[in-house]
KOLPA-733034 format. One record per atom (N, C-alpha, C): x, y, z. Coordinates in steps of 0.001 Angstrom, whole numbers, padded with zeros to 6 digits, always signed. Layout:
BEGIN
XYZ...
! end
This chain:
BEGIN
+138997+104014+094837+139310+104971+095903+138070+105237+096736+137796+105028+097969+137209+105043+098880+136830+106795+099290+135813+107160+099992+135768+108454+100415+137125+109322+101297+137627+109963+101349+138534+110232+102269+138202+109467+104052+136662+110127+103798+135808+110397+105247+135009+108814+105975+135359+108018+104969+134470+106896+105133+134802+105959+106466+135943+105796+106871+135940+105389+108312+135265+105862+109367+135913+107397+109671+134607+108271+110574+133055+108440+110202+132819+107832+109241+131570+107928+108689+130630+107053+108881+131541+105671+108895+131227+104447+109411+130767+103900+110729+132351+104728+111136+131990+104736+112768+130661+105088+113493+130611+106390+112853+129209+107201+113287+128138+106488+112905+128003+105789+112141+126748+105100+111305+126508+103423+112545+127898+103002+113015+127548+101821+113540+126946+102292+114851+127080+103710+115322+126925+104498+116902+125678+104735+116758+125503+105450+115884+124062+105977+115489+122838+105528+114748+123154+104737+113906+121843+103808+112854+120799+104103+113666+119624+104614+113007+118358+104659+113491+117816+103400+112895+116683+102847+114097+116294+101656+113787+115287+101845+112865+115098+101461+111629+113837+101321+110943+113684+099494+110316+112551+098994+110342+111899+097764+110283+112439+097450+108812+112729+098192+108224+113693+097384+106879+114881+096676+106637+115708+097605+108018+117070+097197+108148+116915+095923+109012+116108+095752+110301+115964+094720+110657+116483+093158+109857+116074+092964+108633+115839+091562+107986+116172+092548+106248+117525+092649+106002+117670+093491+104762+117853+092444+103588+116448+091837+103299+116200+091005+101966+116279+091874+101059+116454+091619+099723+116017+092137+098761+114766+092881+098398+114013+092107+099114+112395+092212+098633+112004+093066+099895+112609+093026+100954+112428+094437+101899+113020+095739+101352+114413+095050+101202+114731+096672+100836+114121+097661+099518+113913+096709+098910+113275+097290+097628+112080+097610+097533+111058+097060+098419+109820+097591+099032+110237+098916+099960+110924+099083+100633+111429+100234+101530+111912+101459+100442+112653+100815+099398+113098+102334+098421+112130+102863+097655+111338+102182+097225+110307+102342+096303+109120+103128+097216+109241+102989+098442+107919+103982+099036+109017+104765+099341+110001+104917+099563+110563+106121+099916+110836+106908+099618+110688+106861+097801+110620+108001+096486+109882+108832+097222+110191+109933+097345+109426+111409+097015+108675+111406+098441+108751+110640+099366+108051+110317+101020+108764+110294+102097+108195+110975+102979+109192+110951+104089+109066+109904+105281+110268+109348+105671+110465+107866+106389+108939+108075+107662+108859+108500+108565+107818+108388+109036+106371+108157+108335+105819+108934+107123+104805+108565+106567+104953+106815+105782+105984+106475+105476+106430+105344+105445+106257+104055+106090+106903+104338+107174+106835+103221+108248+105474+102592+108376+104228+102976+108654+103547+102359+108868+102177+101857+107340+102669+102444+105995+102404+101603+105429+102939+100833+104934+104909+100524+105123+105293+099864+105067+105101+098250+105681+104706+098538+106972+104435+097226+108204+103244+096611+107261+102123+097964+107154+100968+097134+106544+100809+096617+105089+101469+096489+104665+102236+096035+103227+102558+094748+103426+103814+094535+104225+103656+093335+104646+103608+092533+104720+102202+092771+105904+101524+092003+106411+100568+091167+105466+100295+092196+104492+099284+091612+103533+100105+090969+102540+101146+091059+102255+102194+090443+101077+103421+090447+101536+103695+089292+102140+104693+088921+103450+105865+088606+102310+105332+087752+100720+106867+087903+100161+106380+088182+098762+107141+087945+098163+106882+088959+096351+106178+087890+095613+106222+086741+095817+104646+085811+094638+103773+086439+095801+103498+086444+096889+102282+087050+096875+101812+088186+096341+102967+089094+096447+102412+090344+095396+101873+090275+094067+102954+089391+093650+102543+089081+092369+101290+089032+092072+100942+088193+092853+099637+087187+092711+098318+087822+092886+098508+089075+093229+097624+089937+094201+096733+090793+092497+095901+091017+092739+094930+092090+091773+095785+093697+092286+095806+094311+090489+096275+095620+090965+095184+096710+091862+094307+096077+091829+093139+097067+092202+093457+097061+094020+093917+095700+094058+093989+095766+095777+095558+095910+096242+096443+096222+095708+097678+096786+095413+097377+098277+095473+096206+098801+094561+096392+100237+094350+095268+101099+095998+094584+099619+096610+094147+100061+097706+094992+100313+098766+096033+099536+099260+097125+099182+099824+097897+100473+100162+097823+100913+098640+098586+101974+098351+098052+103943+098882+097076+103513+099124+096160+104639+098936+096273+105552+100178+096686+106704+099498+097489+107843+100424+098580+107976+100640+099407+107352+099982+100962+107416+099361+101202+108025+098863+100635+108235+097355+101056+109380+096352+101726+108638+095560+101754+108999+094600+102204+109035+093547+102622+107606+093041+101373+107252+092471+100408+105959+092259+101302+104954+091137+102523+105178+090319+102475+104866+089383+104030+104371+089772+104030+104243+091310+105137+103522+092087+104863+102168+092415+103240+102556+093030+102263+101091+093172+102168+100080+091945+101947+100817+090630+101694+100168+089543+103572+099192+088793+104063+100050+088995+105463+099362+088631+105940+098265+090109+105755+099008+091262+105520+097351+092337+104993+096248+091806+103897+096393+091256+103078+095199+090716+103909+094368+089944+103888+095365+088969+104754+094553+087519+105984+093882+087706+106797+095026+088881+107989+094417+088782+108418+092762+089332+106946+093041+090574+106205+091551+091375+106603+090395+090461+105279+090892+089670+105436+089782+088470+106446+089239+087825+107141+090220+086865+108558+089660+086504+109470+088915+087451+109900+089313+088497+110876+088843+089379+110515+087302+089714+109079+087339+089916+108457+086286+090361+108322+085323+089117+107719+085345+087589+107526+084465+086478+109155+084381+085738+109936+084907+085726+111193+085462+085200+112310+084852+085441+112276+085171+087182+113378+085673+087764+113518+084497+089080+112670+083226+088970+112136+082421+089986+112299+083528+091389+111478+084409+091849+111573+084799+092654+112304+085006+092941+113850+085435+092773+114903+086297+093159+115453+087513+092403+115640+088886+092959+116097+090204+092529+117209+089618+091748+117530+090303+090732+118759+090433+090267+119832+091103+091170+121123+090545+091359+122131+091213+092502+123162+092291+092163+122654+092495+090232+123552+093566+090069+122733+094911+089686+123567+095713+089699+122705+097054+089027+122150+097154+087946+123212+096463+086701+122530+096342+085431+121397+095288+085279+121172+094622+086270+119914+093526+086166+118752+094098+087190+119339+094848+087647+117865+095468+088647+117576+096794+087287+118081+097935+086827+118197+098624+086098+116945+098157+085172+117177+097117+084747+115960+096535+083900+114302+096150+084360+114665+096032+085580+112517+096172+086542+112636+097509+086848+111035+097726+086328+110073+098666+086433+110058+099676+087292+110588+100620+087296+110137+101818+088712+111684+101792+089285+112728+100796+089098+113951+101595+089590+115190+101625+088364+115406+103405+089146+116603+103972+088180+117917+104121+089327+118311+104776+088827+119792+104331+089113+119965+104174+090157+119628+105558+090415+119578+105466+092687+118957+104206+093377+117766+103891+092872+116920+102839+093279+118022+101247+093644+118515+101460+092143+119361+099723+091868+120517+099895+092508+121554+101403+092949+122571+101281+093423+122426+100928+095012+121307+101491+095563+120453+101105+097153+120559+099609+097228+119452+098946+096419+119233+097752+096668+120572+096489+096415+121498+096725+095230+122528+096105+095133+123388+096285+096457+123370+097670+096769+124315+097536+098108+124224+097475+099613+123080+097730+100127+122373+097292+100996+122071+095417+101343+121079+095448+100107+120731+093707+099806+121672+092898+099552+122864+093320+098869+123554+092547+098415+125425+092912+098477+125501+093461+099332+127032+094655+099720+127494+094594+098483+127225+094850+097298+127926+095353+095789+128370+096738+096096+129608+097035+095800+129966+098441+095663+129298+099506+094829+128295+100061+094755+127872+100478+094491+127303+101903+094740+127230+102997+094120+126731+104428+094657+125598+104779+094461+125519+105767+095550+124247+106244+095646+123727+107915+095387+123186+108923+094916+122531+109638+094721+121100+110689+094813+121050+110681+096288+119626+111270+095914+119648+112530+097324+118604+113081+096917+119100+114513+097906+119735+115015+098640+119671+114221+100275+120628+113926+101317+122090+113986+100732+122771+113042+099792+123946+112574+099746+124755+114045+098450+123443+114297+097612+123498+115702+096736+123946+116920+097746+123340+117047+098909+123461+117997+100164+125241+117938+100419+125050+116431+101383+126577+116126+101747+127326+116870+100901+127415+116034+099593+128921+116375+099107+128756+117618+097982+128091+117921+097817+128379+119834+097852+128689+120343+098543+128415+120117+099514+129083+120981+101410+130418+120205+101225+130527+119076+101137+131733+118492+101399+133355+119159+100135+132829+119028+099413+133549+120163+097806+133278+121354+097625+132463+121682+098783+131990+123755+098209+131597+123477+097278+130691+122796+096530+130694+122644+094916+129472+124410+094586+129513+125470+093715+129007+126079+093563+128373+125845+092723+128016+124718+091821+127549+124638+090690+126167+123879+090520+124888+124736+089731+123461+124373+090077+123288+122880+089686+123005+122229+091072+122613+120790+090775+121277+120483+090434+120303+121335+089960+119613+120961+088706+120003+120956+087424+121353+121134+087065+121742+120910+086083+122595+119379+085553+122165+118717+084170+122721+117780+083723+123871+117256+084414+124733+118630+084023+126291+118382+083877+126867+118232+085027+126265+119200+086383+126283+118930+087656+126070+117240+088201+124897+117028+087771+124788+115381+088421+125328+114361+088260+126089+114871+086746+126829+113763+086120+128141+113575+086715+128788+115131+087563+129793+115272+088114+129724+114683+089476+128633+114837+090066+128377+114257+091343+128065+112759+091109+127639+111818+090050+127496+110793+089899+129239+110314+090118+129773+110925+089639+131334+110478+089254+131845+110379+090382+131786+111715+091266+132028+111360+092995+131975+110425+093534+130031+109785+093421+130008+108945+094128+130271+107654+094055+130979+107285+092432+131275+106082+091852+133064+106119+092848+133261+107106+092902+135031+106961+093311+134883+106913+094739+133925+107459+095417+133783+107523+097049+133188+106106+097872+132347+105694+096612+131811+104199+097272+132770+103161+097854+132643+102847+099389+133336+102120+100013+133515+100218+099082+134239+099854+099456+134566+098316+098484+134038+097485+099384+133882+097743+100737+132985+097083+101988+132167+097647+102402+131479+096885+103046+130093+097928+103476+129666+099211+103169+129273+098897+101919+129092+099640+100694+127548+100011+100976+127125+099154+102014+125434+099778+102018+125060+100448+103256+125516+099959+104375+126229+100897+105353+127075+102223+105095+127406+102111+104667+128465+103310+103421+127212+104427+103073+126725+104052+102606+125493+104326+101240+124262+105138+102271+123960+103714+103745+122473+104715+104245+123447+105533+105233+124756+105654+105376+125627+106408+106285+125561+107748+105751+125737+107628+104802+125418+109130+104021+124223+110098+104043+123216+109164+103495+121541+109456+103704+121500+110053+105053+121758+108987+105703+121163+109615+107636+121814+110653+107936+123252+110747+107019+124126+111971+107594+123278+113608+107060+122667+113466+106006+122201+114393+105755+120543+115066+105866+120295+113722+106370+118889+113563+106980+118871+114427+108512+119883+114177+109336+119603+114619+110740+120959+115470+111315+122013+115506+109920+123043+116476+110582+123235+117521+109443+123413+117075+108531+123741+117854+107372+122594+118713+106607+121506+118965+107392+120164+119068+107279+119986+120984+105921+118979+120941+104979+118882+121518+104322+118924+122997+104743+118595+123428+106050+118400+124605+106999+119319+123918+108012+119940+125272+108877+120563+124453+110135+121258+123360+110080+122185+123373+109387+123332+121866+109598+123890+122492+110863+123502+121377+111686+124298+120550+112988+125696+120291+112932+126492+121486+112493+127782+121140+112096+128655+120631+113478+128420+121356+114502+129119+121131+115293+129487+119829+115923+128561+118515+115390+128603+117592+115638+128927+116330+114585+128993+116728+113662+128578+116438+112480+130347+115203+112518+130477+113954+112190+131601+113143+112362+132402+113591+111129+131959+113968+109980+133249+114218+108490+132912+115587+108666+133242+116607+110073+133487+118139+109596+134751+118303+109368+135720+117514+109553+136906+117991+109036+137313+118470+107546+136515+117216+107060+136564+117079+105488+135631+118193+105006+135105+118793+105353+133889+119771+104831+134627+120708+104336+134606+121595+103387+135196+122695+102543+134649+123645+103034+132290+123519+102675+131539+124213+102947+131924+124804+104265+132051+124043+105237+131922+124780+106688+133155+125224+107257+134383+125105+106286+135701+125454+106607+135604+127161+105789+134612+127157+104706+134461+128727+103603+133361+128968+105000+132606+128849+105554+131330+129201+106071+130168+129088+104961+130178+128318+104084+129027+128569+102837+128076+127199+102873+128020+126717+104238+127132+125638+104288+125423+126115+103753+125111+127177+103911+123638+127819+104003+124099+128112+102175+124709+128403+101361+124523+128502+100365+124749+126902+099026+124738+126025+099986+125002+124788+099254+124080+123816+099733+123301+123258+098735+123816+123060+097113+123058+124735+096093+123090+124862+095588+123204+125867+094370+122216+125041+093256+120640+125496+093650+119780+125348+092902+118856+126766+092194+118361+126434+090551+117362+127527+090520+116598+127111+091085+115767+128565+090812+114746+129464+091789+113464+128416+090652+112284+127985+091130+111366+127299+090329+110489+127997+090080+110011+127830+089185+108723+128309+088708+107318+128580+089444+106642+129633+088990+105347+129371+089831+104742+127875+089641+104075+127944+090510+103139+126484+090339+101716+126791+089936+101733+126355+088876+100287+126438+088294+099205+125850+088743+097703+126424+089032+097024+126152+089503+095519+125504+088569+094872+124542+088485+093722+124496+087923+092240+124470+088601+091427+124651+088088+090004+124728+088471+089121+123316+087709+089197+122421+088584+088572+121174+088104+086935+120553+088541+086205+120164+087721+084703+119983+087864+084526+118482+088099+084011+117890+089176+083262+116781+089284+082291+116131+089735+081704+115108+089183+079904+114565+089320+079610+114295+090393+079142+114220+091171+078433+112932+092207+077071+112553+091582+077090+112260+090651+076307+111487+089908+075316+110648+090365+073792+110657+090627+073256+109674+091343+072227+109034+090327+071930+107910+090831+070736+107404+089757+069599+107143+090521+068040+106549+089808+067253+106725+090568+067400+105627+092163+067875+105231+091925+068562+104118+093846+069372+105093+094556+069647+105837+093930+071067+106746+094789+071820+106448+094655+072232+105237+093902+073829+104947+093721+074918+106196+092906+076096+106167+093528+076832+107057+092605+077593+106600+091528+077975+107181+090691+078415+106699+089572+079918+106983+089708+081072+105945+089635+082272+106126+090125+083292+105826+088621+084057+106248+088006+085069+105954+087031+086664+105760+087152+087252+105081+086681+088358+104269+087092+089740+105273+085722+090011+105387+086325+091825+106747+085552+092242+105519+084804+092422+105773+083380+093430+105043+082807+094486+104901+083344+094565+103346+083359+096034+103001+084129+097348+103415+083834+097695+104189+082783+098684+105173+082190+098394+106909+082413+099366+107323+083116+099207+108399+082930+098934+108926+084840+098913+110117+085461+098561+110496+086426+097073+109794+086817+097365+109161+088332+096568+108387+089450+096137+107348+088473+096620+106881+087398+096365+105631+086547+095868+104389+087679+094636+103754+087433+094071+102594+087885+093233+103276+089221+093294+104393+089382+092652+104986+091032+090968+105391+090350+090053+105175+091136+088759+105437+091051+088277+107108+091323+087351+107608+090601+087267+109257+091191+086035+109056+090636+085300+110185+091155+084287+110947+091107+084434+111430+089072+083803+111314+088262+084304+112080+086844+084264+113075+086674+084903+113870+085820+084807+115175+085380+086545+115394+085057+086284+116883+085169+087989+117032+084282+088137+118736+084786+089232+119305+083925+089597+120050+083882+089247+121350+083284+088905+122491+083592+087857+123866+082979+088516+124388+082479+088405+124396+081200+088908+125501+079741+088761+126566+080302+089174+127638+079135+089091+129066+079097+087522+129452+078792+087030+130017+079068+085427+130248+078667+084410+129534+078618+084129+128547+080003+083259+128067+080170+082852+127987+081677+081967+127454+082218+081522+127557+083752+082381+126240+083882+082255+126044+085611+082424+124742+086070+081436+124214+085510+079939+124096+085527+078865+123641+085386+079155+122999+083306+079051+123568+082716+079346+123626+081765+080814+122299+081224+082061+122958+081848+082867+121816+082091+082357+120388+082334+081636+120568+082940+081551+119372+084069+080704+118412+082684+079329+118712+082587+079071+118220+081235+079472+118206+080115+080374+118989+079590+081094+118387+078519+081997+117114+078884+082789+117570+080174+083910+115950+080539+082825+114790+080577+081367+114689+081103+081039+113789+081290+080710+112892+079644+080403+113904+078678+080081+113406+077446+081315+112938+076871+081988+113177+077080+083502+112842+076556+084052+111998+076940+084231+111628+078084+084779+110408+079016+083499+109263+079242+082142+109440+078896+081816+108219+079789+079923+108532+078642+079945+109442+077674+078966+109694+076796+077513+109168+077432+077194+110433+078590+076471+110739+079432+075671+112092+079755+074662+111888+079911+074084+113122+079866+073806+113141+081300+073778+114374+082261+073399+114877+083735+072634+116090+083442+072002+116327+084912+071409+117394+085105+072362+117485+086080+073176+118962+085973+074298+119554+087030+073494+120351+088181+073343+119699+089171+073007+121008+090376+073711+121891+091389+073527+121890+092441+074356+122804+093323+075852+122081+093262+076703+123146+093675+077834+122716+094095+078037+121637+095767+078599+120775+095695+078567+120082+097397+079538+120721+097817+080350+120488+097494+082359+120784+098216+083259+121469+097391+083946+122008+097617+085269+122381+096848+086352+122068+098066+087400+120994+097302+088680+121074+097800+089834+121012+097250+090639+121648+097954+092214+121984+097479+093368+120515+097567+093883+120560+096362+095179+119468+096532+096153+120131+096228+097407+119535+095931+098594+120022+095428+099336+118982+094782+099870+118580+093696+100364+117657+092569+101969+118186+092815+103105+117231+092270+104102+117696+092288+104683+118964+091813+103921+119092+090295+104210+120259+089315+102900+120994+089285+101620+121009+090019+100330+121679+089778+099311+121316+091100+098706+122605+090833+097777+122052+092254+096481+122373+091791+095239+122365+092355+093627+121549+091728+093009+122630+093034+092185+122994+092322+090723+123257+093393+089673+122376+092645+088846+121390+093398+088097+120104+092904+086565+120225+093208+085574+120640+092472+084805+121232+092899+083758+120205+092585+083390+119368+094091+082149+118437+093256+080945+118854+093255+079799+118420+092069+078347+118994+092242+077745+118043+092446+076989+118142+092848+075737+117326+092956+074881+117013+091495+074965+115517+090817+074176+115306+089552+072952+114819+089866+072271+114434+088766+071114+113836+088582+071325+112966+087205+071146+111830+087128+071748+111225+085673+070766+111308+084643+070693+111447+083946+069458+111599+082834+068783+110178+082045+070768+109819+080917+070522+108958+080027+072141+109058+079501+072458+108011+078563+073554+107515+077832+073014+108223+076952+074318+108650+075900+073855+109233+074506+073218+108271+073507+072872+108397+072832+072536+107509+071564+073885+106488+070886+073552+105706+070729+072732+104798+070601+073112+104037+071747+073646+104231+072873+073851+103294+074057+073020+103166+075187+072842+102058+075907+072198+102310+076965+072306+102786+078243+073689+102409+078596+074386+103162+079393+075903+103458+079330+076252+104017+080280+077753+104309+080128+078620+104135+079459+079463+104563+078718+080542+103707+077744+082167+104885+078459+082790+103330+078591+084535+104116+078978+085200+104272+077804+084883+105637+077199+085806+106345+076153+087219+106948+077126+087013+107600+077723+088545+108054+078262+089025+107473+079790+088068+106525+079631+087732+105909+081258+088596+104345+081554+088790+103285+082252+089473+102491+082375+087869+101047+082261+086826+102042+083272+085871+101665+083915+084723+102324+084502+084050+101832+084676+082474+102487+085154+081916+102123+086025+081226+102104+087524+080392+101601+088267+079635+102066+089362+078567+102190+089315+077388+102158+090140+077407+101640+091440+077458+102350+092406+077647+102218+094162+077184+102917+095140+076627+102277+096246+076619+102981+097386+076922+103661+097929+076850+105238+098466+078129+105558+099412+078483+104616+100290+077801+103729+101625+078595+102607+101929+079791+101886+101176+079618+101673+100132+080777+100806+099072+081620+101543+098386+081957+103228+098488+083053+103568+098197+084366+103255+098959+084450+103110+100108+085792+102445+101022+086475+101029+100188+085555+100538+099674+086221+099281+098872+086642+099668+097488+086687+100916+097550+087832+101720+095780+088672+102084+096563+090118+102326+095690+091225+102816+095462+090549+104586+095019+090812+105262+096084+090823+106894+095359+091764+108228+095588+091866+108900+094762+093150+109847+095069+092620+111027+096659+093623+111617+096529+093222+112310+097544+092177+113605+097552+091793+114148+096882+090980+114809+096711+089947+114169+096318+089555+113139+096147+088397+112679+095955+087907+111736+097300+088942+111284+097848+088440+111120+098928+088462+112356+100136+088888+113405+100249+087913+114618+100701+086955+114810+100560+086373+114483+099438+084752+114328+099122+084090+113688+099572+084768+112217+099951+084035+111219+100467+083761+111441+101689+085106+112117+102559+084896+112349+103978+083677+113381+104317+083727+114301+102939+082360+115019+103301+080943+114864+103170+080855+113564+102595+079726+112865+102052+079614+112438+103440+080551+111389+104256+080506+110724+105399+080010+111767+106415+080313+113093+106318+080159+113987+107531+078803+114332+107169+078538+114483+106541+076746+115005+105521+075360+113681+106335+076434+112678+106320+075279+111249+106275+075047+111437+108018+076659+111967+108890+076335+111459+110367+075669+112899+110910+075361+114378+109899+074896+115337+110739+073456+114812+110312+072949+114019+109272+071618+113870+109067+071001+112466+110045+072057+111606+110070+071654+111175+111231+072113+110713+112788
! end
């Protein structure tokens, strides 16, 4: 069974499609490069590291083929790094595996790295017109407005109900047209504030705007505060001036990205204090901590950072080493400020850098 609404829906979608450079040439290996940055990002910040993506890895053995380090450069200022890292992998497989072709069903995409359901029902039906549904905010919006649904869609039982929707609403043709018809509908009409009802092609079918309860749908809790931390890090210099740079275990938050070291400040201790214990712990190093350089603010999905770098002086490796050792580290290395642009770094650490850069052009 098809949507009630899916003809007028269609219609509107063949009138209206906004052009984006994915739909152009809808390979597999585009579209699935296009969903995968589009997690958690909005289509304009997109677009143009999409083009430059690319350009540099025009098809998936080149990705493959590519070092994650220059994958995770590629990547840098995206967010949420561990999208880049399953790109890679999934590169690989598709490419040693899969002779370079996606799997065309859900349960065979389901199985590479970094896409879940939403991900494989996109790419099967887009790439490959499989009937298939889709799920993710926009289409969560729609059809709560579209059912009045009152019921909190952060809950399990909710999504599972709306999963069921969209398994019975998915068109048997242009199922991917179908699919970004929905998305765009809730992207630029059905919008989270201010739905554009008056224009909107399935207001007939709407419940929400027939009750007037468009502004109260969908029916989410209220979230939690967002916790904040106070984090310490080196600029570490040695007697050349080089800085001392460490590489994030490739598991885990900004995994494989380069930073400045240090960590996170306990209960009862200084930054200063912090700062040398993380360094003995992660990289079994001794500094002399001096002034503070910068403090800057980020924000994480679930937590946000004030990043406070100091200015070091390196001393010595602990006993019995001579230098550095990566205990909680991936990696270790000694650089120029010139030669930080050639790391992968998160965003708050490259705030630092920009202020290092602004430091170098007021001195000369």
């Amino acid at each position: 069974m098809s949507a009630p609404f899916a003809t007028q829906l269609l219609d509107w979608f063949t009138e209206h499609r906004v052009d984006l450079p994915w739909r152009r040439d809808a390979t597999a290996y585009h579209v699935w490069l296009s969903e995968i940055m589009l997690q958690q990002t909005q289509i304009d910040t997109v677009i143009p590291y999409y083009m430059r993506f690319l350009e540099n890895y025009p098809s998936i053995d080149k990705l493959a083929s590519t070092e994650i380090d220059m994958v995770l450069k590629q990547w840098e200022g995206l967010g949420y790094y561990s999208r880049a890292r399953n790109l890679h992998k999934t590169a690989q497989i598709v490419t040693n595996e899969h002779n370079g072709e996606f799997p065309n069903t859900v349960e065979g995409l389901l199985k590479l790295p970094g896409i879940g359901r939403y991900t494989a029902g996109a790419i099967a039906s887009i790439a490959f017109d499989v009937s298939a549904p889709v799920l993710d905010g926009n289409v969560i919006r729609v059809f709560t407005r579209i059912l009045d649904m009152g019921a909190d869609v952060t809950q399990t039982s909710t999504k599972n109900k709306l999963w069921d929707v969209a398994e019975d609403w998915v068109t048997d043709t242009r199922a991917g047209d179908y699919n970004q018809a929905l998305m765009e509908l809730g992207q630029y009409i059905c919008r989270p504030k201010n739905p554009t009802c008056s224009v909107c092609p399935i207001q007939s079918h709407c419940k929400a705007f027939a009750n007037n309860t468009q502004s109260d749908r969908p029916v989410k809790k209220k979230k939690a505060p967002t916790p904040h931390y106070d984090v310490a890090a080196g600029l570490i210099r040695d007697k050349e001036g080089r800085l001392l740079i460490a590489q994030r275990p490739m598991d885990g938050l900004l995994g494989g990205l380069w930073e400045f070291p240090g960590g996170k400040q306990e209960d009862n201790e200084t930054l200063k204090e912090c700062l040398a214990r993380e360094l003995r712990e992660e990289l079994a190093i001794e500094v002399d901590v001096h002034d503070l350089f910068v403090s800057v603010k980020h924000a994480f999905t679930h937590f946000k950072i004030t990043l406070h770098a100091f200015e070091c002086v390196y001393q010595s490796a602990m006993s019995p080493h001579s230098e550095p050792q990566a205990i909680e580290v991936k990696d270790w290395a000694w650089v120029t400020e010139d030669a930080l642009d050639q790391y992968s770094f998160g965003k708050a650490d490259r705030q630092v850098i920009q202020a290092l850069k602004d430091r170098k052009d007021m001195l000369f």
